[in-house]
N, C-alpha and C positions, 0 to 999 in steps of 0.2 A: 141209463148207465148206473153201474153199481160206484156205492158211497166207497168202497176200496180205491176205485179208478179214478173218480174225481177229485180224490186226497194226492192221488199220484200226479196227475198234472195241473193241480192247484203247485203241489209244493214244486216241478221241474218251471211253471213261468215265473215263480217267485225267485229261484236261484238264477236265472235269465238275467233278470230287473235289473238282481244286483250286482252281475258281470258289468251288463252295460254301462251302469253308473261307474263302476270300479275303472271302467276304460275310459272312459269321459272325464274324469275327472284328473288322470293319470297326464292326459292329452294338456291339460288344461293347464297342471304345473309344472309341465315338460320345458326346459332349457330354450329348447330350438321351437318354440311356440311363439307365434307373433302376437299372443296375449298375453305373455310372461311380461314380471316387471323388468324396467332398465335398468342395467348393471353402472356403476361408477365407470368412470371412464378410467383406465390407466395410465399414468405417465411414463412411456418405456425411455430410458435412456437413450439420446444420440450415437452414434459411433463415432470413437474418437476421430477418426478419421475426414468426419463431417464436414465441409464448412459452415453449416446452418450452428454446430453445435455451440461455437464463439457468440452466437448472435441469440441466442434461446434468453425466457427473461431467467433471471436466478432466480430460484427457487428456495433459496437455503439459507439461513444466517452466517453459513460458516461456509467458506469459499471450497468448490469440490476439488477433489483429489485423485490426480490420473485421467480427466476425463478430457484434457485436453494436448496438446504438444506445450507441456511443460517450457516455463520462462526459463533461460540457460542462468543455471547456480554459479554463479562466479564474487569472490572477494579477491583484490588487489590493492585492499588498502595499506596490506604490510609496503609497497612499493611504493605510495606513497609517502610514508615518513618514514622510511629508513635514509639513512644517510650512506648507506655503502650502496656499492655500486648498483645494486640491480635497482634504484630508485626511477622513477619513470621517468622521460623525458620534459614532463610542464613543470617540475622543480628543480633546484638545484641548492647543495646544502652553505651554508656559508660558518661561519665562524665570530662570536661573539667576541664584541669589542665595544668600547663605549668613545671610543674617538673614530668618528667613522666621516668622511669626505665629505656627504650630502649633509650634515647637520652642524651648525655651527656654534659656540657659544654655550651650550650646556651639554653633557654627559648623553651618551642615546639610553632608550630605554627599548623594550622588548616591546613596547608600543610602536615606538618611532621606527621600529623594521618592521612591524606589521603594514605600517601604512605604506614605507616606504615599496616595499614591496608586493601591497598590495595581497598582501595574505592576511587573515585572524590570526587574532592572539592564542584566541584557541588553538586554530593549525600548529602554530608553532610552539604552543606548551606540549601539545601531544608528541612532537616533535622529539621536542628538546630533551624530554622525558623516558620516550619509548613506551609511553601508555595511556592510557587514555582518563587521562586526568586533564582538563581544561584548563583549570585555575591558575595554576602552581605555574609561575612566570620567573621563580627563582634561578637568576643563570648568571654563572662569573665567567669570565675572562677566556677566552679558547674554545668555550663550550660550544658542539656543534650542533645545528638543528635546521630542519627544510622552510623554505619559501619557494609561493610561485616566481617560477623565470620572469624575468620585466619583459625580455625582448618576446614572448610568446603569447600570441591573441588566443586566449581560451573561452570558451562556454561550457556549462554545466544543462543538462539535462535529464531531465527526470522523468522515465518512462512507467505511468502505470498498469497494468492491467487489470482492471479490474473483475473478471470475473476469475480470475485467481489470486486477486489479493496480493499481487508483486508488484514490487518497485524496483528499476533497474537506475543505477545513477550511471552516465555517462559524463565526459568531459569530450568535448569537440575543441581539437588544434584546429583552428581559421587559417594558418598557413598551408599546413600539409595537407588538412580536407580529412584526416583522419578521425574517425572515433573511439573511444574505446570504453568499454563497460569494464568499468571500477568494481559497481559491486552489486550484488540481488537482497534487496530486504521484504519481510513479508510485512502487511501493512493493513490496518484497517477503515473500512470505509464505512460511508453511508449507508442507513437504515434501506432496506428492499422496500421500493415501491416502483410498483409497473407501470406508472403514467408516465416514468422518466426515462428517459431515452437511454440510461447507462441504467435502468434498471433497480437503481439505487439513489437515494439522496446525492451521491458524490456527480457532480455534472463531467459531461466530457468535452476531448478540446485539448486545444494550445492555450497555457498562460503564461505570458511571465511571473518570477518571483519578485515581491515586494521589498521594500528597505524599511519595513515598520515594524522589524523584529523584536523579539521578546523573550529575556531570560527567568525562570520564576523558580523562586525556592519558598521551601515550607513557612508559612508565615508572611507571607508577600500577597495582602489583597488588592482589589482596585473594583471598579463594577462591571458588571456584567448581567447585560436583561436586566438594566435599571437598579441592579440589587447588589450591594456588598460581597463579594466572595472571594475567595483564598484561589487566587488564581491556579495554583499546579492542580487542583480540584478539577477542572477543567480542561488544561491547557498541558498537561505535566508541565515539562524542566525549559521548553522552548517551543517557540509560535514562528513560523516564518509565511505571512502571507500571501494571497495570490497578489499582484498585481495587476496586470489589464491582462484583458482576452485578447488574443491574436490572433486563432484560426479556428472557425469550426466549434465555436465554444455554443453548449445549451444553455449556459446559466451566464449573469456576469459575476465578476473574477469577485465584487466584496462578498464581506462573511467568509470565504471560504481562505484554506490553508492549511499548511502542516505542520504538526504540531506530535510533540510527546500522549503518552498515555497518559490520560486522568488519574489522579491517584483518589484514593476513597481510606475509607476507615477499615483498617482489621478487627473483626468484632472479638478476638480474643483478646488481645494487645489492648486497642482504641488507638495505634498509632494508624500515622497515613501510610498509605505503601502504592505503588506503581499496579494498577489495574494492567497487568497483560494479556489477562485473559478476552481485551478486547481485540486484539491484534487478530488477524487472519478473519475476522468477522466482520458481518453490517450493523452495526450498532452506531455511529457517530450520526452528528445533522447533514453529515454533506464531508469533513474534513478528512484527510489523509491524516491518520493516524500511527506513529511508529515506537517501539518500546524505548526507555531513556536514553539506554545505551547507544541505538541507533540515529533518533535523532541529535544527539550530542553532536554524534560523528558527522552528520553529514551536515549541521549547522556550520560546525566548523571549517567544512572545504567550502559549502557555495554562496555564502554572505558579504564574498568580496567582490567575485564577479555575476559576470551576468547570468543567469540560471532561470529556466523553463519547465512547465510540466506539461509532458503530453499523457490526455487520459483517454483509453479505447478499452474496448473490450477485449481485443487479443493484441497481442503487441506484434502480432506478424500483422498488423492494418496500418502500422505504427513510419511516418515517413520524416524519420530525422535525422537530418542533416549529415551530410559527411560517408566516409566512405569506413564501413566496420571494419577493423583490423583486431587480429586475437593477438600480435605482437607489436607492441607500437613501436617506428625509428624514432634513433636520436638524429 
C-alpha cells in the first residue's frame, strides 16, 4: 500500500475515535442520564385551595400571604365604647355620679364602678374619653361612659391562627349562644421549629386566661432568667398569661402568654421604642405577641371576665362555642 493511502486512513480512524468520545461523553452529562448528578429537590407551593396546605410545616419567618382562605378582617371595637346607640348589646352606658345606691359611706370612684360592674378601669377610661388612653380616669358629674351589663353572662375568646399570624377576639353571650368577632389583629409567635406540632415554639390548644397580669412602663424592672431586667424590654406595656390547659393542649399553659412587643434600643436616639417589626413573624419563645396599641386594647375588655385562647393552624379547624352571628340582638 502506498504511504499516500495509509496517511488517508490513518487520519479517517483518528477523526472516528474522536466522534465516538465526542458522543459518549455528551451521553454522559445528558439531563435525562441515569448517571447524571441529583438535582435539589423543589418546594412547589400548595394550592390554596388545598386542605393539606393549613397543615404543611412553615417554612418562613414571616407568616405567607394569600396562600390560604384568609382570617375575615373585622373591627367593632368603635361599638363597643361608644355610648350612642349603635353600642353592642354586652354593654350599656351609665352616667357618672358619686352617690350611687350600692356604695355607702364614701364618694364612688371610677374604681368602685369598675368593680361594680365588673369592667376595667381601662374599659372605662377608653370610654369615657373616646380614645384610647387607659390612664386618664378624670370624670365629673353627668359624664357618660360604657360598662359591661351585670345581668349578661359573657366570655372572651381568643382565636389564633397560627400559620397566618391572626388573632380573632370574640365575646360569647351564654344566654343567647351568640358569638360575635369584635376584632382581627396580626400577631407574632413562636420561633419555627418542626419537632412542634404547631410548627412553631407557640404550642397549640384551648387555654384559659390567667389573673397574674402585668402592666410595665419604661424603668419598671423586676427578674427575669435569674437576672435584673427592664421588663417592657421583654414583655412591652402588658403580660396577660395562660392559665390552665383545657383542651387538646401540646404544651402546659406556664411560661407561655400574651404580651406587648419588646421594646429595644434605637441606635440613632438610644431611646427605647416598641419592636413591631416582630409582629406577623416567628421570633418569640413560644408567646403571642401584639403591637402596644393592640394589646392595650384587648387587655382592657378581657381581664375582668372569663377569656380563652384557642391556637390551630387554620381557624376553619377552630370549634368555639356558640353560634357566629355577623349582627348581634339586643
Amino acid at each position: 500500500m502506498s504511504a499516500p493511502k495509509v496517511f488517508l486512513l490513518t487520519a479517517v480512524a483518528a477523526f472516528s475515535l474522536i466522534g465516538v468520545f465526542a458522543v459518549v461523553k455528551k451521553n454522559k452529562s445528558s439531563p435525562g442520564s441515569t448517571n447524571s448528578a441529583p438535582k435539589k429537590e423543589q418546594k412547589v407551593a400548595a394550592s390554596p385551595s388545598s386542605s393539606k396546605n393549613s397543615k404543611k410545616v412553615l417554612e418562613s419567618k414571616q407568616a405567607p400571604k394569600g396562600s390560604l382562605s384568609e382570617f375575615p378582617n373585622i373591627d367593632r371595637m368603635y361599638q363597643l365604647f361608644t355610648t350612642g346607640s349603635s353600642k353592642l348589646p354586652i354593654v350599656e352606658t351609665v352616667s357618672y355620679s358619686s352617690t350611687v345606691p350600692w356604695l355607702k359611706g364614701r364618694p364612688a370612684w371610677i374604681a368602685d364602678y369598675a368593680a361594680y360592674y365588673g369592667t376595667s378601669r381601662h374599659f372605662i377610661a377608653r370610654s369615657l374619653h373616646g380614645k384610647a388612653d387607659y390612664f386618664n380616669q378624670t370624670v365629673s358629674s353627668g359624664r357618660k361612659f360604657n360598662v359591661f351589663r351585670k345581668d349578661k353572662k359573657i366570655q372572651f375568646h381568643l382565636l389564633i391562627d397560627v400559620t397566618q399570624c391572626k388573632m380573632g377576639l370574640y365575646y360569647h353571650d351564654l344566654d343567647t349562644k351568640e358569638r360575635v368577632l369584635l376584632k382581627t389583629y396580626s400577631v407574632g409567635l413562636g420561633r419555627l421549629d418542626t419537632h412542634k406540632s404547631s410548627g412553631s415554639l407557640t404550642p397549640l390548644g384551648t387555654y384559659s386566661l390567667g389573673d397574674k397580669i402585668a402592666i410595665y412602663t419604661p424603668g419598671v424592672t423586676s427578674y427575669f432568667q435569674d437576672q435584673k431586667t427592664e421588663m417592657i424590654r421583654v414583655f412591652g406595656t402588658r403580660w396577660i398569661p395562660f392559665g390552665q390547659a383545657i383542651d387538646g393542649a401540646s404544651e402546659p399553659a406556664k411560661g407561655y402568654g400574651i404580651q406587648g412587643a419588646p421594646w429595644i434600643v434605637e441606635q440613632e436616639t438610644g431611646k427605647l421604642i416598641e419592636n413591631k417589626e416582630c409582629i406577623g413573624r416567628y421570633e418569640s419563645d413560644g408567646c403571642i405577641r401584639l403591637c402596644q396599641e393592640d394589646i392595650e386594647e384587648l387587655f382592657s375588655i378581657v381581664i375582668t371576665k372569663p377569656a380563652f385562647v384557642h391556637i390551630v393552624k387554620d381557624f376553619r379547624e377552630a370549634g368555639l362555642p356558640g353560634t357566629e352571628v355577623a349582627t348581634p340582638t339586643r
